[in-house]
N, C-alpha and C positions, 0 to 999 in steps of 0.2 A: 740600227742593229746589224748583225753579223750573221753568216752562213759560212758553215766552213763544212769540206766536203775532204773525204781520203778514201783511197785506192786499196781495197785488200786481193792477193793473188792467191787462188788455191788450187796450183797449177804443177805442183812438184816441182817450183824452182823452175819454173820453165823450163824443166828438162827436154820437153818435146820439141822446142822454140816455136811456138805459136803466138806467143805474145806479142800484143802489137808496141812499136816505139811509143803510141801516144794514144790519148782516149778523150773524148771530149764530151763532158758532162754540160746538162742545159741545168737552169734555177728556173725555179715556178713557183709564183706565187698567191696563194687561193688555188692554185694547179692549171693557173696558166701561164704560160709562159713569156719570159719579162725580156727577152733578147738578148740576156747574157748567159756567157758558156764561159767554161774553163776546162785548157788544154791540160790535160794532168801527164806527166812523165817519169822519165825516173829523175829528171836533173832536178824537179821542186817535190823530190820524195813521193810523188803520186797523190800531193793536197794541195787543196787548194781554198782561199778562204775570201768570199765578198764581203765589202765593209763598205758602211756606212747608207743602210738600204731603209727604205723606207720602214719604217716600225710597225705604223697604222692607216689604216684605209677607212672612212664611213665609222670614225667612233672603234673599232676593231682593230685588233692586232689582227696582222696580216702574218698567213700560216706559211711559211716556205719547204720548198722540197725541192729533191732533184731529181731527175732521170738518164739514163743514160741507153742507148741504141744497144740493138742487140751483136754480141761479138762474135765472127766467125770461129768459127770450133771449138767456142763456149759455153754455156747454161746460161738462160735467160741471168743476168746480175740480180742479186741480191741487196737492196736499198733498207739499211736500217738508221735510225735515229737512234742515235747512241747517248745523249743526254738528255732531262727532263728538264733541262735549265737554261737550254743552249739549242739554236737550230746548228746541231753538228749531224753528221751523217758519213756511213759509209756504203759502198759500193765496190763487193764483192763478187768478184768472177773467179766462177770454178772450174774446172774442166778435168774429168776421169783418165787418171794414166791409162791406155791402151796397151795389151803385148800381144804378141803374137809365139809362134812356134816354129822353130824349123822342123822338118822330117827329113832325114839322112837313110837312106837306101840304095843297097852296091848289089846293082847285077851286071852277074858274069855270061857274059859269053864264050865258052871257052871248051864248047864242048863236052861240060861236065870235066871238065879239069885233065883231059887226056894227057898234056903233057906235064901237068905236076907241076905248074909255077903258081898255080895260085896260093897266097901266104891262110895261115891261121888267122890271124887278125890284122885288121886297116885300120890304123886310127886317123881319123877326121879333126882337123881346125876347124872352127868355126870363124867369118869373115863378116864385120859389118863394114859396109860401103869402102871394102877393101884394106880396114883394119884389122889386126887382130883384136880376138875379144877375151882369149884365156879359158875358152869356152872351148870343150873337146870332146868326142864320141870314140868309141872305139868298136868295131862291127869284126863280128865272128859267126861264126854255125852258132856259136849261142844263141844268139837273137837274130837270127834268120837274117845277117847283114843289112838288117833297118835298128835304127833307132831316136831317139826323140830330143832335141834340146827346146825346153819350155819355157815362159815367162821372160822372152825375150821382151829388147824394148820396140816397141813397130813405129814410130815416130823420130825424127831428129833436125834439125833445125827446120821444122815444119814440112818434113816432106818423109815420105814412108822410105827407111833404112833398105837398102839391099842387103840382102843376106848373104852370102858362098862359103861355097867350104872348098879346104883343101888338104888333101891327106898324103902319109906318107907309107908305103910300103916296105922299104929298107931304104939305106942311106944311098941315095944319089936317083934315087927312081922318087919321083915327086908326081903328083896326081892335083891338075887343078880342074876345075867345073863353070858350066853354065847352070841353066835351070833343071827342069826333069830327073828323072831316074839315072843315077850313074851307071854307065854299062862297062864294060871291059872285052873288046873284042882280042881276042890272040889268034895270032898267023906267026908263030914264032917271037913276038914282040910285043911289048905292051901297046896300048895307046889308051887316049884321055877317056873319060868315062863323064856321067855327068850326074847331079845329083836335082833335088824336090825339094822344097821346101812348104811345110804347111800349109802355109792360108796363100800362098800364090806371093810371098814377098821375098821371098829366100832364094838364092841361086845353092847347087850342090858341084857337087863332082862330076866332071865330064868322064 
């Protein structure tokens, strides 16, 4: 007889990249284990199939299954037998898209604006791992100069995205950031400010 076994991912495409290159599934027979594994990947489609196993044990057909070890930054896998006719089976690993949030916040220090350069509105870029993202804030006395970019993604090739922002004031005055609270000190001249980021993954405006 035959066992054939296949890989199902329900991982958003591995957007986060967590996926490992390879995964090694064991066969068990009566639910012990017979010594044979099969490396499953993407180059044999993530299936894999033993042939030519023993049928019967003691007058009995001999029951087969498989199991597979638990995966880091997964849910325990899901092992179903997908045929009533066939020992076929898959093995399913899930894992929950994560996001997270930036919070974007510009405080001034500026003496309460004595000398009149502070603008109307800052707008804010948003920066993953120093990309743009097309993602943008714009902060005014409207909204108390915070406000919110949401349902970010918090993962990317298996490690938590840094977040930054950088904004602009008029053309040739550019404002880039670390972490925390963006501040704006004035002594006649601008300088960097910095901004906050929600759950502690986001850098802002210095």
């Amino acid at each position: 007889t035959e066992v054939s076994v296949e890989k199902i991912w329900d991982d958003n495409d591995n957007k986060e990249g967590f996926r490992p290159s390879n995964v090694t599934v064991k066969l068990l027979a009566n639910g012990k284990e017979t010594g044979k594994t099969a490396t499953l990947t993407v180059d044999n489609s993530w299936k894999h199939t033993w042939k030519n196993l023993q049928k019967f044990e003691g007058g009995k057909e001999i029951e087969y299954t498989v199991t597979e070890a638990q995966l880091a930054n997964y849910k325990t896998p899901v092992i179903a037998k997908v045929s009533e006719t066939a020992w076929a089976y898959t093995v399913t690993n899930s894992r929950d898209f994560e996001e997270t949030e930036a919070i974007v916040k510009k405080v001034w220090k500026d003496a309460d604006d004595q000398d009149g350069y502070r603008p109307e509105t800052l707008t804010v870029k948003l920066l993953a791992d120093g990309k743009e993202t097309g993602k943008t804030v714009t902060l005014s006395e409207d909204n108390d100069w915070e406000d919110k970019i949401e349902k970010l993604q918090k993962y990317a090739g298996g490690k938590a995205i840094k977040y930054t922002v950088v904004g602009r004031r008029t053309a040739g005055q550019l404002y880039a950031g670390q972490q925390r609270d963006r501040r704006n000190n004035h002594n006649y001249h601008q300088q960097p400010y910095h901004g906050r980021h929600g759950c502690g993954c986001a850098e802002g405006l210095g």
